[in-house]
C-alpha positions, 0 to 999 in steps of 0.5 A: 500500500505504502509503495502505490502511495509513493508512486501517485506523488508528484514527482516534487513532493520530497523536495518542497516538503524539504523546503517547506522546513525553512518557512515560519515553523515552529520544528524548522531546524533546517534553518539550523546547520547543524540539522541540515544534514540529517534531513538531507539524507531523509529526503535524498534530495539536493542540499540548498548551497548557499555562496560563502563569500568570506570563505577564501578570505578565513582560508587564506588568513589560515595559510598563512600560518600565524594567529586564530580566526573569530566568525562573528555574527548574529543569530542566523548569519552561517557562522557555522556554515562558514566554519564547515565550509573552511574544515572541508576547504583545509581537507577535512572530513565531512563525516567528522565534521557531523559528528557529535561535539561541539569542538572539532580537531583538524592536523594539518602538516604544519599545525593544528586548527581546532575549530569551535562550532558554536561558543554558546554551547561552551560555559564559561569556567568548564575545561573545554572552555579554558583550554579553547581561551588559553589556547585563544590567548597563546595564538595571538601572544606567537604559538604558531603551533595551533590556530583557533577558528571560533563561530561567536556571536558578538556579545558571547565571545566579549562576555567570555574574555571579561569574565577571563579579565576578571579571574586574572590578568591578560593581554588586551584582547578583548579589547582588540575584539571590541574594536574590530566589530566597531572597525574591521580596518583595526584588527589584531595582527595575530587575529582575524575577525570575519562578521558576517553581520556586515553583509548586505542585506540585498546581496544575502537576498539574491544569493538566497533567491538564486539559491531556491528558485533555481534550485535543480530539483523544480526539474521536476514539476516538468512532469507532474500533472498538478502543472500541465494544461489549464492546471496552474500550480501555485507553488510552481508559478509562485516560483516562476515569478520569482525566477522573473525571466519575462520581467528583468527579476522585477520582483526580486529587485523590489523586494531587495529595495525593501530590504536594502532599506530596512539594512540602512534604517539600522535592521540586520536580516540574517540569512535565516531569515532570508530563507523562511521569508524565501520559503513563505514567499513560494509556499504561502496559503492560508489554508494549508496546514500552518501556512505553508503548502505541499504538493498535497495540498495543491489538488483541493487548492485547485478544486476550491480555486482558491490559487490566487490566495498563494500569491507571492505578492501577499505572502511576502508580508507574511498574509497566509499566517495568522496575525499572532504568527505572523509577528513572531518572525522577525523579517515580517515585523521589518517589511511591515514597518513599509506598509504595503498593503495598507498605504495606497493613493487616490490614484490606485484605488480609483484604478482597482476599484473603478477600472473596468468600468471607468472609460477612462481607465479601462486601458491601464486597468487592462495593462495593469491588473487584467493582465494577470487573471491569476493573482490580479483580476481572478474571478474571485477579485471581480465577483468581490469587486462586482459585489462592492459596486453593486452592494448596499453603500453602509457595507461599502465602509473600512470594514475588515469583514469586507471581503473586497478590502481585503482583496484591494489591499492583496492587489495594492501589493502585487501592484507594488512589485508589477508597477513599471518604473516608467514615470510615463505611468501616473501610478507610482510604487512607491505610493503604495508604501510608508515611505514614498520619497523611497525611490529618490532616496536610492536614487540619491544612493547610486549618486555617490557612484557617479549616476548623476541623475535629475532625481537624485539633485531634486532629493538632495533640494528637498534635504535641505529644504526639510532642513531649513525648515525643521531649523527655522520654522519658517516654509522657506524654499531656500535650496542653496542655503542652510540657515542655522538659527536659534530663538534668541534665548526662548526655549518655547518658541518654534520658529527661530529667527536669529540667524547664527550662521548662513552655510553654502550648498556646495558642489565643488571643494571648499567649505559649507554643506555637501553630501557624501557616503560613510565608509563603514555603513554606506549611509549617505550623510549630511556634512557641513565642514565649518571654519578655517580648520574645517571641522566636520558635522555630520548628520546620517540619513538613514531612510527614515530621516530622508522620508521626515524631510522631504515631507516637511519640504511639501508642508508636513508638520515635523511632529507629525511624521516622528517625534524621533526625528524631529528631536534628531535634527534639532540634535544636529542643529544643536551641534552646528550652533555649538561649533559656530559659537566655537568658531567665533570665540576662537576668531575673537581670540586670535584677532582680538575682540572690538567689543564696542557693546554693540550686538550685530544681529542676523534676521531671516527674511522670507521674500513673498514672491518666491519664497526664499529667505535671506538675512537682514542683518542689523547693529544693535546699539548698546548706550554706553 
């Protein structure tokens, strides 16, 4: 009975039920290296190899047969990966790589190496750790004899070397350790350290889409009958999708946007999670058992034409799970705080809901959503949009129940990652986000590689433009100018007049204000060099910010897009206004003070044709 089973399975039945143990489950220890084996050889199919771009870098660091190497990193990074990559790449066995403990030993014919899999698994104080510490510390003080190689998280590996300063006296290598998460440039001669956490959320992303959707077992759904004819199987399409061949990889590239955006607002996503958000993305549907189908699942799908609810598009928020689920995944909590779904305009809505009847947007309601009669105008969109049209007005409200307004907000999605990039098209993509000024901030990104576009000249205008108007409380349109000012001594008053410094927008050498990208995060950054001694100021523009000052530049209230914000700018102000004074005592001291008791004061004026300020500079004099 159990081989006639086997025989009517589709022929990529083994392979999704492997993957399916990457999504958002609570027993996914395929997400776990050190369980990735054990199920690759149940299921006999083909590992999911992953790139390890540091790789040669740990191999060459060990050829050289002097010090020991840390892998860094956060939970979910392939520290261990990495580590197994290099026992295999220095010749050693797999089969004892897999086999139990946590410390391993590999002899070479100049040295030892003895790899540690996992610091947290050891406890401080216990044999096997002081042996790895004292062996750690005799590495980098010149035992050239035995190389350590350490997967550690930061904050284990700097608990175990204080709790070792505090039972006696050694060399400085915590603080060697310390400063090289801070600056990979600092690093001990005798110590290499590799964080993984320093990698691009973006360049994880496609090594883990290439990874999936190309993987050689979906070979296999070329013969399976839940694919063939009028059949669509989700799984399958969902998978075609991503791979993108009709679209430029259209959606990966969105995607990426996203999570690019969210490494610059400060939020590191691990390759773990890159993988269950992957595998939700190919194996969402809310009516599978947890979320996540199987092939099994696809011939009732099919049968209760329930396809489009397996969209890529609504199960890369996580919108198959349910909410309490949902929120427990630390990648879906990052892509929630972008809004898709939720935010919309005028302008997309008035397409998704009047579109095909509206004469005047039947042809882009045709382009846009009609074209795709499986996850865009299904039968069960336009029965529900039909439904909506013709229903009773007092259901027509934000209900949730509404079975139409969840369906809009699906298609508000799929437009997300469908809109083309055109600006021919009145619809924008990024609309459909919390952060619509998202495309003029990664345009103003690729300036700093010499794409010098119009877009990314108008981002940097709207900086300074938010800036001005953030420190002034004045709807100045100056764009040339930074008008650092404060309220003559008034701590309650939000529109500060007095102008203490007027800075330059440069775009050549010399002082004033200029954009640039920091070395370490690639974050473009506000800077002001100030003075004689050119003094930096710097101020980050993380994509939260940038988003704050374009919309105080078209008339937002600062308070009301983030309190967080706003106090940061003033923060900023507050440290050009300290260097200003600086600049003008040390002026005063070097030429002497003419202190004669009369104030010269700078006012701003705003010019009502155009908006633009300037100062109206006036002597106050003081009776002697």
């Amino acid at each position: 009975m159990s081989e006639k089973t086997e025989t009517t399975l589709p022929p990529a039945s083994t392979w999704v039920r492997f993957l399916r143990n990457y999504g958002p489950l609570p027993t996914n220890g395929n997400l776990f290296d050190e369980h990735v084996n054990k199920a690759l050889k149940r299921a006999n199919v083909q590992p999911i190899t992953l790139p390890t771009p540091r790789l040669e870098e740990m191999f060459a660091a060990l050829q050289t047969g002097h010090g020991s190497l840390l892998v860094a990193g956060t939970a979910g990074d392939g520290k261990t990966y990495h580590c197994r990559s290099l026992w295999e790449r220095l010749g050693g066995v797999e089969a004892d790589w897999n086999s139990s403990g946590n410390i391993k030993t590999l002899h070479l014919a100049a040295r030892t190496v003895v790899f540690v899999k996992d610091l947290s698994a050891l406890t401080f104080g216990s044999p096997d750790s002081q042996h790895v510490f004292d062996g750690l510390q005799a590495s980098v003080d010149g035992d050239d004899t035995v190389s350590y190689v350490i997967a550690t998280n930061h904050g284990k590996i700097l608990e175990h070397l204080r709790d070792r300063e505090h039972a006696g006296p050694i060399g400085p290598l915590r603080e060697s350790v310390q400063r090289a998460f801070l600056d990979p440039e600092a690093c001990h001669p005798r110590l290499k350290v590799v964080d993984l956490s320093k990698a691009s959320n973006r360049g994880s992303l496609d090594d883990v889409l290439d990874a999936v959707a190309n993987h050689p077992e979906w070979s296999r759904c070329n013969d399976c009958a839940l694919n063939v004819a009028t059949q669509v199987c989700p799984i399958y399409e969902n998978r075609t999708r991503i791979v993108g061949q009709h679209d430029d990889r259209l959606f990966a590239r969105r995607l990426g946007d996203l999570v690019e955006l969210s490494r610059l607002n400060g939020t590191h996503l691990p390759v773990r999670d890159m993988l269950t958000l992957v595998t939700n993305v190919m194996l969402g549907h809310p009516d599978a058992k947890e979320g996540l189908m199987t092939c099994a699942d696809v011939p009732k799908i099919q049968a209760d034409c329930t396809v489009d609810q397996a969209s890529l598009y609504r199960n890369t928020f996580f919108a198959n799970l349910k909410p309490k689920r949902a929120v427990a995944q630390p990648v879906s909590r990052t892509l929630a705080m972008f809004g898709v779904g939720a935010e919309t305009g005028n302008g997309v809505d008035g397409l998704l809901v009047y579109g095909s009847d509206d004469t005047r947007l039947k042809a882009d309601f045709s382009d846009l959503v009609a074209n795709d009669t499986l996850f865009g105008a299904s039968a069960a969109f336009i029965t529900a949009q039909r439904a909506y049209l013709e229903g009773d007005e007092r259901d027509q409200g934000e209900d949730t129940g509404n079975e139409f307004l969840k369906r809009l907000a699906d298609q508000r999605r799929r437009l997300f990652f469908t809109l083309p990039e055109s600006t021919a098209t009145p619809y924008s993509f990024w609309e459909l986000t919390a952060f619509s000024h998202a495309g003029a901030y990664l345009s103003l990104l690729t300036s700093f590689d010499g794409i010098k576009t119009s877009v990314s000249e108008r981002a940097k205008a709207m900086v300074v433009k938010g800036l001005n108007r953030v420190f002034t409380g004045l709807l100045l349109e100056n764009v040339d100018k930074l008008f650092v000012a404060e309220a003559g001594g008034s701590t309650l008053s939000r529109t500060s007049v007095l102008c203490q410094t007027e800075i330059a927008v440069r775009k050549g050498g010399g002082g004033g204000l200029t954009f640039r990208r920091t070395d370490v995060t690639g974050i473009p950054c506000v800077e002001v060099l100030h003075g004689t001694d050119q003094v930096r100021v710097a101020f980050d523009l993380t994509p939260i910010r940038f988003e704050f000052l374009c919309q105080v530049a078209e008339g937002a209230l600062p308070g009301s897009f983030s309190s967080e914000c706003l106090e940061d700018v003033q923060a900023f102000k507050a440290r050009l206004l300290r260097q200003s004074e600086a600049e003008r005592r040390a002026q005063a001291a070097e030429y002497g003070s003419s202190d004669d008791g009369d104030l010269d004061l700078s006012f701003i004026e705003i010019n009502d044709r155009n908006g633009n300020g300037s100062l109206e500079r006036i002597t106050v004099r003081v009776p002697t």
